[in-house]
Legacy VTK file of the C-alpha trace (Angstrom):
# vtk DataFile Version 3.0
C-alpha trace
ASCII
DATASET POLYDATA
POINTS 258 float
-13.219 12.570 -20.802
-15.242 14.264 -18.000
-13.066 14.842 -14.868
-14.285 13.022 -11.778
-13.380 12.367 -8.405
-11.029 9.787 -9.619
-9.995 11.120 -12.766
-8.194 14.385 -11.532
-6.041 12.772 -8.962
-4.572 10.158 -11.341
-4.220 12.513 -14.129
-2.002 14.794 -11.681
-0.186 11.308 -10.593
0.838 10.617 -14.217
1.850 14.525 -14.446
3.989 14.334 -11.388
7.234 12.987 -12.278
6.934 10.049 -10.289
8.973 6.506 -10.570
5.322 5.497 -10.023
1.962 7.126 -10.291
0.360 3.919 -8.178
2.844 4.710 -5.435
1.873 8.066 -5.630
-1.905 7.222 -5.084
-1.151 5.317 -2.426
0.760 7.886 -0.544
-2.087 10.115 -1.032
-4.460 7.686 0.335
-2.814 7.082 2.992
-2.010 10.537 4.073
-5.599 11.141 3.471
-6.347 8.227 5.937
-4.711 9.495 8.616
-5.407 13.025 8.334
-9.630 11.873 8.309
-8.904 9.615 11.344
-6.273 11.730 13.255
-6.606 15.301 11.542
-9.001 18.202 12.020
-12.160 16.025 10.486
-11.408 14.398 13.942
-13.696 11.079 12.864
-11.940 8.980 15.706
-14.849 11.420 17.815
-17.708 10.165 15.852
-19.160 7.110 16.970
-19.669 5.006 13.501
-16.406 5.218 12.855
-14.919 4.212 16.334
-17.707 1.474 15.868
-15.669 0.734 12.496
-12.257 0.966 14.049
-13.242 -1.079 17.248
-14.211 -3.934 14.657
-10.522 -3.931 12.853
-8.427 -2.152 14.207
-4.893 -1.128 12.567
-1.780 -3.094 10.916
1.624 -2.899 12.706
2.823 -0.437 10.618
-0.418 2.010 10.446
-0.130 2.011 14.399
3.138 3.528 13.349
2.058 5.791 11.239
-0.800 6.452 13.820
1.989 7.583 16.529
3.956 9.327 14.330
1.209 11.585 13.141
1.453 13.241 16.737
-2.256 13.396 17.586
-1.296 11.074 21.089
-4.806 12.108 22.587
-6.705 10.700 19.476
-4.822 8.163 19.371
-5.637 7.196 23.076
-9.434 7.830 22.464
-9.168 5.160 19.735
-7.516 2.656 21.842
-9.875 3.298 25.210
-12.792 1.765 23.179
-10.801 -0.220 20.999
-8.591 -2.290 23.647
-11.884 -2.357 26.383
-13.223 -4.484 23.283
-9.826 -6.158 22.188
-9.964 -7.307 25.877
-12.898 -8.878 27.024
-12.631 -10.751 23.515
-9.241 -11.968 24.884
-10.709 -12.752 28.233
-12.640 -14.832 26.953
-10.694 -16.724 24.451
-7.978 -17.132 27.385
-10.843 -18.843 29.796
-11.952 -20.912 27.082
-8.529 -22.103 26.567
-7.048 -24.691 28.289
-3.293 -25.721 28.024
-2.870 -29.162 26.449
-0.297 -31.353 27.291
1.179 -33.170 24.394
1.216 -36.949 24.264
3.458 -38.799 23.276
0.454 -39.721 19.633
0.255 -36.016 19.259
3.925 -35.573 18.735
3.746 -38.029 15.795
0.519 -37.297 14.271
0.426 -35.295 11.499
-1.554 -32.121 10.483
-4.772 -32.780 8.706
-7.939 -30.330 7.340
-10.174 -32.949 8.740
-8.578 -32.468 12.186
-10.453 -30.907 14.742
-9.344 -27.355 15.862
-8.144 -27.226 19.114
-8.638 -24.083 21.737
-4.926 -22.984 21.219
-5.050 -22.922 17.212
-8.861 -20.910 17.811
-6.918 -18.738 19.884
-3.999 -18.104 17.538
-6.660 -18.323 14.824
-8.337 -15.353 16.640
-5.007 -13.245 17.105
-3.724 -13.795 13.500
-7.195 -12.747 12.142
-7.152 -9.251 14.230
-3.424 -8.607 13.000
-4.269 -9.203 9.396
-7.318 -6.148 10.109
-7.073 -2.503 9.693
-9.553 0.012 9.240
-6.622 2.445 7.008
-5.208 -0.576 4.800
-8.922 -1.607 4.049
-10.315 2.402 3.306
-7.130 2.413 1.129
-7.520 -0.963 -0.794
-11.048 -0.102 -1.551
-10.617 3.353 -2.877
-7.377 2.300 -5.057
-9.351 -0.743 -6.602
-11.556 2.525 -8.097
-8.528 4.317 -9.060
-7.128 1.210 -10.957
-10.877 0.807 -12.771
-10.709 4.082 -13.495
-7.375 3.918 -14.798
-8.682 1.537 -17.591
-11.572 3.368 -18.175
-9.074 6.108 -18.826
-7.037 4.059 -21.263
-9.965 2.847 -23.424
-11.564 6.301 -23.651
-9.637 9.210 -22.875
-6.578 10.053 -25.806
-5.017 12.432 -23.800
-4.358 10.594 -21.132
-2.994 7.947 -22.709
-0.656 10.157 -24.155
0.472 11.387 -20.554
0.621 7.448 -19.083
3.043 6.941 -22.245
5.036 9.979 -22.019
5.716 8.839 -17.594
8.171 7.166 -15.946
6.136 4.070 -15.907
5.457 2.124 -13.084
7.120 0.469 -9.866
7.415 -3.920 -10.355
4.771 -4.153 -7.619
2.136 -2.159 -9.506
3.554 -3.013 -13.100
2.406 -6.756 -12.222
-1.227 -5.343 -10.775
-1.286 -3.892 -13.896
-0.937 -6.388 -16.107
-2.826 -8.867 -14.487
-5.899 -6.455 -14.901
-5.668 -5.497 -18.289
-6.599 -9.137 -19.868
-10.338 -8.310 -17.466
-10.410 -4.643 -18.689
-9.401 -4.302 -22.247
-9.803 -6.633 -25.481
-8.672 -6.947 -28.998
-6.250 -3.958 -30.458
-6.710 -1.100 -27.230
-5.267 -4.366 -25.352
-2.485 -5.124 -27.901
-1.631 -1.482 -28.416
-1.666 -1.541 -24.492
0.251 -4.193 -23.536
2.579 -3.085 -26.861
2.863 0.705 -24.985
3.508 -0.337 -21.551
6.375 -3.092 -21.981
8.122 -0.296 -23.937
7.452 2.514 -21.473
8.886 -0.299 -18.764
11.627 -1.645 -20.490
13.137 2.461 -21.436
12.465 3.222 -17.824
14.370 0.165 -16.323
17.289 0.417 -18.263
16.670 4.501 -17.041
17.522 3.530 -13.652
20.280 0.815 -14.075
22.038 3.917 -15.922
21.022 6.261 -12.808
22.527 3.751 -10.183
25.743 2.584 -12.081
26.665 6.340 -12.645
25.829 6.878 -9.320
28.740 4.419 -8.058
31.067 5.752 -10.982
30.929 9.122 -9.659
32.891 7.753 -6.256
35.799 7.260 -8.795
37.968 9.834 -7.501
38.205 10.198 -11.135
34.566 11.205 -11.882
34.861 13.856 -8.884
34.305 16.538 -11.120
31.934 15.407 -13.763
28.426 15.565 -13.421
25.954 14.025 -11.579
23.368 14.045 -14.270
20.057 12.674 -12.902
21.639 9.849 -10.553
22.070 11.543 -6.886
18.716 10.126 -5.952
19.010 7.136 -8.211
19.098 4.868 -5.049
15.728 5.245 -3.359
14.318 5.809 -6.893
15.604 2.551 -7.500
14.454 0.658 -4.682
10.934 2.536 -5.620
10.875 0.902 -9.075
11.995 -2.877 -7.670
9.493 -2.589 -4.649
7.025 0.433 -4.757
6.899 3.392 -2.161
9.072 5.715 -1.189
11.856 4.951 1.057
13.469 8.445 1.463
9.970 9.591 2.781
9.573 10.952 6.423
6.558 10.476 8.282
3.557 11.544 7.455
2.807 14.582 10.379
-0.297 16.501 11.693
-0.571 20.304 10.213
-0.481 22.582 13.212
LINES 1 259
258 0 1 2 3 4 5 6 7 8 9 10 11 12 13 14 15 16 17 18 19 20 21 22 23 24 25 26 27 28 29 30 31 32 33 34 35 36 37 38 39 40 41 42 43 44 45 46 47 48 49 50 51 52 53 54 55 56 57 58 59 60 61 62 63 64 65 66 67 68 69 70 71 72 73 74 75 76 77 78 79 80 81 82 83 84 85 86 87 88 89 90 91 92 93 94 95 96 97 98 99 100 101 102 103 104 105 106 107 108 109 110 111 112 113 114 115 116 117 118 119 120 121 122 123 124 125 126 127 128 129 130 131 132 133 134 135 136 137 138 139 140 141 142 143 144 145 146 147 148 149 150 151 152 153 154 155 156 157 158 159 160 161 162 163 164 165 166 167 168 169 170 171 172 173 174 175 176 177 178 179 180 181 182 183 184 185 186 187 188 189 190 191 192 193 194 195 196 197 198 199 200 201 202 203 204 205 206 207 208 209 210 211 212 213 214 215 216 217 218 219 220 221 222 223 224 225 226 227 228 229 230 231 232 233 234 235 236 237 238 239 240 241 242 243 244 245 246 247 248 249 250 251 252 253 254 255 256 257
C-alpha cells in the first residue's frame, strides 16, 4: 500500500512496542496539539485560530497540559481574548438571570421535557456546554477518526501490515471496544471473520501477557524470589493499568523544546 500521511504514523505505532498503538496515536496527537498551539508554529498569534480557540476553549485537563507545557506568555495571550469573550457572555447570562425562590409546588413537582427551561438551568446549560468544548480534544478526535479509517483501509488492503497489527501487543480495553464496534461498518464477509478471528486471539495472548507480568511482579517481593529474575514484569503495573484503561500513566508532562 502507498504510504500516506496516515499510513506512516500508524505503521510506526504498530512497530513500537506499545501495550497500545491507539494510545500511542493519541499521545502523538496530543503532543502535536500543543506544540502547534504553544510551540514554535506559535498559532495562538494568528488570528483564525484564536478566533477558533475563543469559540471552545480547552477541557480541564488540556488547561493542564496547557500550563505545564511552560509557554505562560502564550498561554496568557490565549486567555486575554478568550476570557474578554468568556466574560461578557457571562455578563450577560448573569443579568438575564434572576434568582428564583422555590415554592412550596416547585419542591414537589417533578422534572419533565415539556417543562419550560428556566434562567438558572440556561445558565448552567451555558456553563456545562463551554466545559464539555476544547479546541485540542476536538483537533485530536477529528484527526484519530482518520487514523482509525485508515486503519481498516489498512487491514482490507495492505498484507504487510496486517502481519505487523498481528505480530503487536494488541490493544488497550478502551480502544479494543472502538475497535470492534467499527469493524462490523468497515469490513464484511471472510477479511471480517479472519479479523475478528485475529484480534480476539492477539487480545486474549496479550491479557493473559500481563496478568503473568503483574502476578510475578508481586511474587518477586517474596523475600524468596529476591534473587530470581524480573523477567519482563518491573513495569508490568502502569502497563497494566494501560491495557484496562488506555494511556500512559508513568508519563510526565508533555514540555516545550528550548
Amino acid at each position: 500500500m502507498k504510504e500516506t500521511l496516515y499510513t506512516i504514523p500508524l505503521t510506526d505505532a504498530f512497530l513500537a512496542d506499545d501495550e497500545c498503538p491507539f494510545c500511542n496515536i493519541e499521545r502523538k496527537l496530543e503532543h502535536d496539539a500543543l506544540d502547534y498551539i504553544l510551540g514554535s508554529a506559535s498559532a495562538y498569534m494568528q488570528s483564525d485560530i484564536r478566533e477558533q480557540t475563543n469559540k471552545l476553549g480547552f477541557c480541564r485537563r488540556h488547561y493542564k497540559d496547557m500550563f505545564q507545557y511552560g509557554n505562560a506568555l502564550g498561554n496568557a495571550i490565549m486567555l486575554t481574548s478568550y476570557f474578554a469573550e468568556l466574560n461578557e457572555q457571562f455578563q450577560k447570562k448573569l443579568s438575564n438571570t434572576a434568582p428564583q425562590k422555590p415554592t412550596l409546588f416547585s419542591r414537589f413537582k417533578k422534572d419533565s421535557a415539556s417543562d419550560d427551561e428556566t434562567e438558572e438551568t440556561a445558565l448552567t446549560t451555558w456553563i456545562r456546554k463551554r466545559e464539555r468544548d476544547c479546541f485540542i480534544c476536538r483537533q485530536q478526535s477529528e484527526t484519530y477518526k482518520r487514523y482509525l479509517d485508515t486503519f481498516f483501509l489498512m487491514v482490507r488492503t495492505d498484507s504487510e501490515f496486517y502481519s505487523i497489527m498481528k505480530k503487536s501487543k494488541g490493544f488497550c480495553l478502551h480502544h479494543f471496544a472502538q475497535i470492534i464496534d467499527m469493524a462490523g461498518k468497515k469490513l464484511s464477509g471472510h477479511t471480517l471473520e479472519d479479523f475478528y478471528s485475529d484480534i480476539y486471539h492477539l487480545m486474549k495472548e496479550n491479557m493473559n501477557r500481563i496478568e503473568a507480568d503483574v502476578n510475578w511482579f508481586v511474587e518477586k517481593f517474596d523475600y524468596r524470589n529476591r534473587d530470581a529474575d524480573w523477567k519482563t514484569s518491573r513495569d508490568a503495573v502502569p502497563r497494566a493499568m494501560q491495557k484496562i484503561a488506555g494511556g500512559y500513566p508513568a508519563d510526565s508532562y508533555y514540555k516545550t523544546a528550548k
